[in-house]
Structure formats: structure tokens, C-alpha cells
C-alpha distance (Angstrom), angle and dihedral (degrees) to the residues before:
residue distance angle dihedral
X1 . . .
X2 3.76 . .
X3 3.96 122.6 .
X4 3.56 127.4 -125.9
X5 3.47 132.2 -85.2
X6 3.55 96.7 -95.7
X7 4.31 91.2 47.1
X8 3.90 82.7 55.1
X9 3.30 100.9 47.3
X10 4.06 89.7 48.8
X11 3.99 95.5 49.8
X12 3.67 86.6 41.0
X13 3.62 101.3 56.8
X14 3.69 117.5 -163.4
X15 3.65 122.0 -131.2
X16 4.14 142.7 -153.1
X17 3.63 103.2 -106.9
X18 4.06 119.8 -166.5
X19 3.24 87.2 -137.7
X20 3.80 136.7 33.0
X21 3.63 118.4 -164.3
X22 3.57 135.5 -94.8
X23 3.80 124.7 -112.3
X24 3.70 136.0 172.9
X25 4.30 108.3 -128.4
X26 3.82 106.9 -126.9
X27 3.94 104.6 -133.8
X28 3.61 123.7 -71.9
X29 4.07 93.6 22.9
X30 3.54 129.7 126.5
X31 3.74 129.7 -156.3
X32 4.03 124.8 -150.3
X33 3.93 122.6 -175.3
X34 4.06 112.5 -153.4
X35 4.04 101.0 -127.0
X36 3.87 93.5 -132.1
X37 3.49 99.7 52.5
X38 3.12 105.4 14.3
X39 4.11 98.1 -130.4
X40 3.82 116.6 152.5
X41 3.71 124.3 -137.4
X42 3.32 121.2 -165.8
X43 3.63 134.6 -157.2
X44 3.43 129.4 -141.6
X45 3.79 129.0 -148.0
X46 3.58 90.8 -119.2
X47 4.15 115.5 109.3
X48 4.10 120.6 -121.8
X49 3.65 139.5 34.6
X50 4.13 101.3 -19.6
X51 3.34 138.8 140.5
X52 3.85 153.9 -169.8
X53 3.50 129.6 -152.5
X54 3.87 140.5 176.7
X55 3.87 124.0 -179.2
X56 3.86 133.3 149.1
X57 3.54 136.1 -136.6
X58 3.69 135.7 -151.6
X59 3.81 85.3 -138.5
X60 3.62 117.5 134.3
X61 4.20 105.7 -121.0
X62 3.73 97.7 -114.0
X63 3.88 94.4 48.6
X64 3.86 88.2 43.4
X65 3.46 93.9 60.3
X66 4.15 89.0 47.3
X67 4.09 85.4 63.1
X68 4.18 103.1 34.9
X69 3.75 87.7 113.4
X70 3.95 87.6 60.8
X71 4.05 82.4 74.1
X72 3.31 88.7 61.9
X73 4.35 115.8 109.4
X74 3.94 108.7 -134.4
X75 3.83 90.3 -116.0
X76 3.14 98.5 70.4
X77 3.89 95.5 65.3
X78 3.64 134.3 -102.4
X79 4.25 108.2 -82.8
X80 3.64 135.2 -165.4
X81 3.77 125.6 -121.4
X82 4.15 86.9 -106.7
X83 3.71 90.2 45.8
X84 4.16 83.7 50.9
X85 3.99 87.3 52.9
X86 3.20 101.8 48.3
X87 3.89 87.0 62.3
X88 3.63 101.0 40.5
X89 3.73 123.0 109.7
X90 3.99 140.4 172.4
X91 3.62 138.5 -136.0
X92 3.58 127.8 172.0
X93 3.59 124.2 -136.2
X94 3.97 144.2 169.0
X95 3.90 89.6 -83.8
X96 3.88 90.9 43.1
X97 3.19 147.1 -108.1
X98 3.64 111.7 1.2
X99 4.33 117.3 -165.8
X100 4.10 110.6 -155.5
X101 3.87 124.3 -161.2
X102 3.88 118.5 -159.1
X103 3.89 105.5 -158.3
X104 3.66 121.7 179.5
X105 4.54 120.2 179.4
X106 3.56 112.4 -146.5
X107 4.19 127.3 -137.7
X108 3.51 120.8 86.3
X109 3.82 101.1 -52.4
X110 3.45 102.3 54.2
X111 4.41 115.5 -150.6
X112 3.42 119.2 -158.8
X113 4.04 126.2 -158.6
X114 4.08 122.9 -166.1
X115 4.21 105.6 -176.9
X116 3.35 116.4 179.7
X117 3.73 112.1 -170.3
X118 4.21 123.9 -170.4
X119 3.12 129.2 176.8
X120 3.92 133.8 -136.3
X121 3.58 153.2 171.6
X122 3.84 88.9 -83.3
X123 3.56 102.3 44.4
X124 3.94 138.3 -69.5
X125 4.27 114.8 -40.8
X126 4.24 111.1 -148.1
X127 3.54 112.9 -169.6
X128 3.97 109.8 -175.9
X129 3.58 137.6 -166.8
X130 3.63 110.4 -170.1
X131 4.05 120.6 159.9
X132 3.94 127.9 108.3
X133 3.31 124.7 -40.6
X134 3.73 108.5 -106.3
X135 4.00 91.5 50.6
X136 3.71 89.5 46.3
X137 3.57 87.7 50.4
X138 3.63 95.7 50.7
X139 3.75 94.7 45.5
X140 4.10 94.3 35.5
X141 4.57 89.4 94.5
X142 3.81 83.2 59.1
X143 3.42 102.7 41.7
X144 4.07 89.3 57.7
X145 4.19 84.7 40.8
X146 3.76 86.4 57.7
X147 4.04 98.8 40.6
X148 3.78 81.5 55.3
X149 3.67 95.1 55.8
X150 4.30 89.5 60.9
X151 3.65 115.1 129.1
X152 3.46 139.7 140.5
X153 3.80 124.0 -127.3
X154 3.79 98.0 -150.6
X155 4.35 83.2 54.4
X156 3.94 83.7 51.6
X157 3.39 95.6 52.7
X158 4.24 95.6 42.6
X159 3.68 82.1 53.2
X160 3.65 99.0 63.0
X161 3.96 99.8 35.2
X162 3.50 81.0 48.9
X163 3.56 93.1 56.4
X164 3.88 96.1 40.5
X165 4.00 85.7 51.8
X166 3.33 101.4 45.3
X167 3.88 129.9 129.0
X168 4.10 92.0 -131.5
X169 4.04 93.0 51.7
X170 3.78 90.2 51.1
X171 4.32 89.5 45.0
X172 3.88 85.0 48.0
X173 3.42 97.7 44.1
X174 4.02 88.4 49.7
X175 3.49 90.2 44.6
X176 3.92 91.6 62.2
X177 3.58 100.6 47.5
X178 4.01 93.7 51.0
X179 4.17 79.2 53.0
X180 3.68 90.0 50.5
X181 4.15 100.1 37.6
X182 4.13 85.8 55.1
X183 4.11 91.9 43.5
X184 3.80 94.2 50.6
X185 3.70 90.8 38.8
X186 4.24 86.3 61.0
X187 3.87 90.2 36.6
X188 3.77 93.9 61.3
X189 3.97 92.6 78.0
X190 3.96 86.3 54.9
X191 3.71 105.4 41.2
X192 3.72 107.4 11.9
X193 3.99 134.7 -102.2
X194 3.79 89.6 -81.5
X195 3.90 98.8 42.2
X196 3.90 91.1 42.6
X197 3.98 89.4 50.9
X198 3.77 88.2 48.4
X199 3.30 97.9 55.6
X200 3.51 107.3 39.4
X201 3.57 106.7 19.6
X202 3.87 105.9 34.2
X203 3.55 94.1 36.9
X204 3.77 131.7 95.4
X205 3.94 85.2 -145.9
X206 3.38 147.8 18.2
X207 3.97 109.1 -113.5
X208 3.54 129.6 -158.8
X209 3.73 126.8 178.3
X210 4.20 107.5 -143.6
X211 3.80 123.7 -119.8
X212 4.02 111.1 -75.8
X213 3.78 93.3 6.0
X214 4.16 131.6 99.7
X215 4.06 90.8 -144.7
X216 3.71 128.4 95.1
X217 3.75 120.0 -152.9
X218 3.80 122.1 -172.3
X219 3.75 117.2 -93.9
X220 4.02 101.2 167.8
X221 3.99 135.1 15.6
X222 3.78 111.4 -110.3
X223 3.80 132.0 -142.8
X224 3.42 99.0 -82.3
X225 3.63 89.9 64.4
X226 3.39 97.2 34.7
X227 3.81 100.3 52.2
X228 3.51 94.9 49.4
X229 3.35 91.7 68.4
């Protein structure tokens, strides 16, 4: 048996992240943050009892995923962990992996829960939409849109210092100018020390003008590109 929404919230304690992650808003929703703790809702287009939620816990990832039924509201039922398989899917994104649950209560007025649950450096991310099931339903192809939007900035920015720092740019890069150094060496009897220098050296690339034309169109990077790597 599940608890309610307030029992989950209280053994799944949310946290004060640095960051909170990034999302692209499908068209036509809005996004509020609550000033004390600084939780956004969001609000789909979709008319009728519905709702968006985003919240992080200091959970580790592998106990998280021991407690994701605690999210779940008493009217939608009690469920088994088989039951809680059998609606599970995955999606990767630019934060990571991301693990959705499609939950739908039976009786006459149907609920419907989608929790999507990712976990990070910081702790474990739930982002729930819980409402009735027809505006769920409606609003359910973006929901996924938007949990494929997640990043972080801070991972966007590692990513290209790593990349501008790393030990196979700096190879590359090395690589090139030993090409160019032994091509400009064997162009000076052709075109001079100066013109050779120039145009390999000097240069951020290598031009060459094709057969029959007046145009040159780069063909190779030159030093100047190379060694500033």
C-alpha cells in the first residue's frame, strides 16, 4: 500500500540543489517557482485537474529507486513491484538517463500519474504529472517532449572545456603541424621560403585554387590554426 502524498514527500525529503535542470517549455506552458522553496510548477495547456511538478532529493539513485512507489497518491491504488515494471520505460537525455512510470487508478474517474525520475550528482530529480486521466492524456506527448529537453548547463560547459583540454585535441593538433612543417619544407623549392611560410605556416588554411577556375577553396588547416590549439 502506498502513502499519501504528504507521507512521500516526508520520507522523500527534498533538497537545495545548485543547480536545477534545464528544460525546453512545450508551447502554450507556463512555469511558476514557489518563493520559499523555490519548486516550479508548471502548467500545461491541457484543460482539467493537471499538474506539474519538479522536486529533488538528496537520495542516493539506487535507494531512490527502492522508494519510487512512495510518490505514488493513494488514489491511484496500491501496485506491486511487477505491476510497477510493466509500466516503466527509459529515455535518454542530455542530463541522463531518465526512468518514466505511466500509472493509471481504475473506478469511474480514472487518475493518471507520469513520474519521471533522473538521477544526478546531487541526488535523484522527480518531475510528476499527476491530474485526470484525459488531461494527462492529452498533455502526456509533451510531457516526454519536455523530459527530453533536460540538461544541465554546468554538464554543457564540462563538455566543451573538456574537449578544448583534452589529450586527443592536443595529439591532433600536433599531428597537423608535423604534416604542415614537412609540406612547407618541400614547397619552398616551388614557391620560395617566404611564399611557402605564408601559405602553410602563417595561414589559417591551406588554399588551393581548382583546375580552370580563379577561386581558392580550403583543402587543409594551416599553422595558425593548428598551433593554437
Amino acid at each position: 500500500m502506498m502513502g499519501s502524498p504528504g507521507a512521500a514527500r516526508s520520507r522523500i525529503p527534498a533538497a537545495q540543489p545548485r543547480e536545477w535542470p534545464r528544460v525546453t517549455l512545450p508551447k502554450g506552458w507556463t512555469q511558476t517557482r514557489a518563493s520559499a522553496s523555490g519548486t516550479p510548477t508548471l502548467k500545461p495547456v491541457a484543460q482539467g485537474k493537471i499538474d506539474v511538478s519538479v522536486w529533488c532529493s538528496p537520495v542516493p539513485p539506487a535507494a531512490a529507486r527502492e522508494r519510487e512507489p512512495l510518490a505514488r497518491p493513494d488514489r491511484l491504488g496500491p501496485i506491486d513491484e511487477s505491476a510497477l515494471a510493466a509500466v516503466k520505460s527509459s529515455m535518454k537525455t542530455k542530463a541522463g538517463a531518465v526512468a518514466v512510470y505511466d500509472l493509471v487508478s481504475g473506478g469511474e474517474r480514472r487518475s493518471r500519474m507520469l513520474a519521471a525520475i533522473l538521477a544526478s550528482e546531487e541526488g535523484t530529480w522527480f518531475i510528476k504529472m499527476l491530474g485526470d486521466e484525459r488531461p494527462v492524456a492529452s498533455a502526456r506527448p509533451d510531457f516526454l517532449r519536455l523530459l527530453r529537453s533536460l540538461r544541465f548547463d554546468a554538464q554543457t560547459r564540462n563538455r566543451v572545456w573538456g574537449a578544448l583540454t583534452s589529450l586527443k585535441l592536443t595529439i591532433t593538433c600536433l599531428a597537423l603541424l608535423m604534416v604542415l612543417v614537412v609540406a612547407c619544407t618541400l614547397a619552398q623549392a616551388r614557391m620560395g621560403v617566404y611564399g611557402a611560410v605564408n601559405a602553410y605556416i602563417r595561414s589559417l588554411f591551406r588554399l588551393l585554387a581548382p583546375a580552370g577556375t580563379m577561386w581558392e577553396v580550403p583543402v587543409f588547416p594551416g599553422a595558425a590554426w593548428s598551433g593554437s590549439c
